[in-house]
C-alpha positions in Angstrom: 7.0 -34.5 -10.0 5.2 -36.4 -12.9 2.6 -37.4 -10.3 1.9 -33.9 -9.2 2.2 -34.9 -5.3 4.1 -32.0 -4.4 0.6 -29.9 -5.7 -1.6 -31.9 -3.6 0.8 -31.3 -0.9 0.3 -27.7 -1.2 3.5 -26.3 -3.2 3.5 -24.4 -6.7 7.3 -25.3 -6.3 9.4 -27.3 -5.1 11.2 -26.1 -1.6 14.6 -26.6 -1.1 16.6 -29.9 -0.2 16.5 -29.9 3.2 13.0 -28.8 3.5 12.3 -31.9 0.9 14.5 -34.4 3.3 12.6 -32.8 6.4 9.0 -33.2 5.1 8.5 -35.4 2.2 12.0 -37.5 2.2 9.9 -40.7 0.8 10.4 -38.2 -2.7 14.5 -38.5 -2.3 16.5 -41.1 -3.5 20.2 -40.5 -3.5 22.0 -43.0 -6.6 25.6 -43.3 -6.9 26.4 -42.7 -10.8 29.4 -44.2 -12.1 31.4 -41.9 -13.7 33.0 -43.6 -16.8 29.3 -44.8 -17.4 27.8 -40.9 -17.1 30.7 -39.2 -19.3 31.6 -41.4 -22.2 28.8 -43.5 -22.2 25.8 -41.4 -21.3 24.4 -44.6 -19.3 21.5 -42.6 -17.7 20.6 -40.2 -21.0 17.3 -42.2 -20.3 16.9 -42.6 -17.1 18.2 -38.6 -15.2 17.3 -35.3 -15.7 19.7 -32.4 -14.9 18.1 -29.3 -14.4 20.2 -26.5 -14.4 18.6 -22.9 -15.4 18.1 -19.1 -15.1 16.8 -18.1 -11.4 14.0 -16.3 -11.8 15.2 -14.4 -8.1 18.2 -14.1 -6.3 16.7 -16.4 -3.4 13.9 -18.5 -5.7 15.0 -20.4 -9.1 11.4 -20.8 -10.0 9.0 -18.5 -7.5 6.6 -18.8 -10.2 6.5 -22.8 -10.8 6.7 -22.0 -14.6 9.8 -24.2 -14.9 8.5 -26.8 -12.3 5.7 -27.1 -14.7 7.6 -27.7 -17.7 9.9 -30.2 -16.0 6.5 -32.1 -15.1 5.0 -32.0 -18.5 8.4 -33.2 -20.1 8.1 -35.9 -17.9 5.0 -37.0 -19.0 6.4 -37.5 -22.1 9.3 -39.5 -21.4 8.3 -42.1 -19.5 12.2 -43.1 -19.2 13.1 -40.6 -16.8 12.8 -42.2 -13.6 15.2 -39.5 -11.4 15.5 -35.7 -11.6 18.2 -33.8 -10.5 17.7 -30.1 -9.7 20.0 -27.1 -9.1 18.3 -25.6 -6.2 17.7 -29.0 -4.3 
């Protein structure tokens, strides 16, 4: 996302997770979080960003990219952030 790859690749969103797996699954990477590290801890504060919002439509969370484009410019302030989960992947 901070790279802007998925523009170049011709989306203003991001598609869902299995389109994602099918066509571009060098952008996935699964991690296993360990849960007394993620709850008490908040081990990956740094590191993960949860995306949960507001769909914009009842099939498309972001059919305008708005909030794709406000993930990718808070990304390119925090350098940190190195994985991003997303509600609609």
């Amino acid at each position: 996302i901070r790279s802007g790859r998925y523009e170049a690749a011709g989306y203003a969103t991001l598609p869902r997770l299995q389109e994602l797996e099918a066509t571009h699954p060098e952008w996935m990477q699964k991690q296993l979080l360990q849960r007394h590290l993620a709850y008490g801890r908040h081990a990956y504060r740094e590191e993960i960003l949860a995306v949960s919002h507001r769909w914009e439509q009842p099939d498309a969370p972001d059919a305008s990219g708005v909030q794709l484009q406000a993930i990718r410019e808070h990304l390119q302030v925090c350098p940190s952030i190195k994985l991003v989960w997303y509600d609609f992947w």
